[in-house]
VOGU-3710 file (C-alpha; in Angstrom, 3 decimals, decimal comma):
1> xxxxxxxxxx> 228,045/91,721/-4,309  225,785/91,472/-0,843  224,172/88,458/-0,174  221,059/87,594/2,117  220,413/84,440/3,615  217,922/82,394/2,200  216,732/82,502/-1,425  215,962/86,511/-1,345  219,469/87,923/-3,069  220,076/91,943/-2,378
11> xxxxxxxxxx> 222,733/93,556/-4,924  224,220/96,916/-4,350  225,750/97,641/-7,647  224,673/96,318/-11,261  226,365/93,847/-12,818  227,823/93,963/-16,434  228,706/90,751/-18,666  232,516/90,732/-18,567  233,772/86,173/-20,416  237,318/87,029/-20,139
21> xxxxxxxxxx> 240,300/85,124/-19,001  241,336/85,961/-15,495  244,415/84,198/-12,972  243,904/84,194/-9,427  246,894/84,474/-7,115  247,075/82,251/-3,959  249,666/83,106/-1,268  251,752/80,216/-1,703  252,322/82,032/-5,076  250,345/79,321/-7,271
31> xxxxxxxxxx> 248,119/80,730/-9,927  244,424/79,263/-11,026  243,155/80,426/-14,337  239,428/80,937/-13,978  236,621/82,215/-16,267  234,547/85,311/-15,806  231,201/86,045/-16,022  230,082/89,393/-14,487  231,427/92,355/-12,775  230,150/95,359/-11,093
41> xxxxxxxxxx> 231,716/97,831/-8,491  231,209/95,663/-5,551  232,613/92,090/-7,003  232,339/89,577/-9,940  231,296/86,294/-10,751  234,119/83,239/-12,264  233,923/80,175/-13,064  236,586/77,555/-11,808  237,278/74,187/-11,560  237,575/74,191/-7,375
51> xxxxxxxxxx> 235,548/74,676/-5,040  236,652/77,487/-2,505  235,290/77,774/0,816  233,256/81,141/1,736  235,256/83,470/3,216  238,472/82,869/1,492  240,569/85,388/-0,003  243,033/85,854/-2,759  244,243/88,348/-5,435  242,751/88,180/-9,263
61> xxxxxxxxxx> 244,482/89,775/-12,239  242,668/90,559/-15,437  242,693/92,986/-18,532  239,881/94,657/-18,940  238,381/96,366/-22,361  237,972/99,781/-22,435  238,552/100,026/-26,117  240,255/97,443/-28,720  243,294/99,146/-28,277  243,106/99,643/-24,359
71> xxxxxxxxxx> 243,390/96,764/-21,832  244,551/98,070/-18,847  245,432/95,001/-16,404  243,032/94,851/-13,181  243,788/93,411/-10,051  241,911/93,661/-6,900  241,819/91,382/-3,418  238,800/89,707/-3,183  236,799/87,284/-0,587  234,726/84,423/-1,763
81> xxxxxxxxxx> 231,175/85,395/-0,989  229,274/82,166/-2,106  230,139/79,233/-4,569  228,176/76,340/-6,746  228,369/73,836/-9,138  227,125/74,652/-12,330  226,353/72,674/-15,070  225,495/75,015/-17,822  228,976/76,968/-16,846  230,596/73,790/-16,635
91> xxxxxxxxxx> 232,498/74,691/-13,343  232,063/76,283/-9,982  230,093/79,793/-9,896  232,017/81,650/-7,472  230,767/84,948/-6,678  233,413/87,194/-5,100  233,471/90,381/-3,321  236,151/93,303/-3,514  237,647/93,709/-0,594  241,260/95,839/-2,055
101> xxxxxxxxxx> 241,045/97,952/-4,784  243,421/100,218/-5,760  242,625/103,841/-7,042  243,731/102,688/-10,586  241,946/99,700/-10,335  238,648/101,258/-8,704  239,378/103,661/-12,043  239,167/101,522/-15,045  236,206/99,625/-13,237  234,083/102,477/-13,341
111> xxxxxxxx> 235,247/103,512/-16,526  233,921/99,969/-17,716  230,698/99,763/-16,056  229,905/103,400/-17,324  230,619/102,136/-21,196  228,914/98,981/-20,461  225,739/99,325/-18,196  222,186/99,160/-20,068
//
């Protein structure tokens, strides 16, 4: 996701809904389980109970649905691109940006947007 200063927002890449589970991996080896909102090839949106600074980054796991029977586990590196309290999602919006993705990974994500775009 690329974000402008000021109120203006420029996106690269559509999103697609994605309310799954997901567990981000510090380096001290703790895990956070977050929310998800949105994905697209660029980064997702989570929901969390912290507030992370801009700029910081960590590792998220997920599964992601191809079909019922496929959920192929997802992880990518990701920086914090921006991050507010929301109300209606009862946590912090955290919009992230992939910074490390691996072939496999990069793989299923496509696969996922090109089930799921409009």
């Amino acid at each position: 996701m690329i974000f402008t200063q000021g109120k203006s927002e420029k996106r690269t890449h559509e999103r697609v809904t994605l309310r799954t589970q997901a567990i981000i991996l510090l380096p001290d080896r703790k895990t956070i389980k977050v929310r998800t909102l949105d994905i697209a090839l660029g980064g997702m949106a989570i929901v969390a109970d912290g507030n992370p600074n801009p700029g910081v980054t960590f590792n998220i796991q997920l599964t992601i649905p191809l079909r019922a029977d496929i959920l192929p586990l997802f992880e990518a590196k990701v920086r914090v691109a921006h991050s507010v309290l929301s109300g209606r999602e009862g946590g912090f919006k955290i919009g992230l940006q992939f910074i490390e993705l691996s072939d496999a990974a990069e793989s299923v994500l496509k696969q996922f947007l090109e089930q799921n775009s409009k």
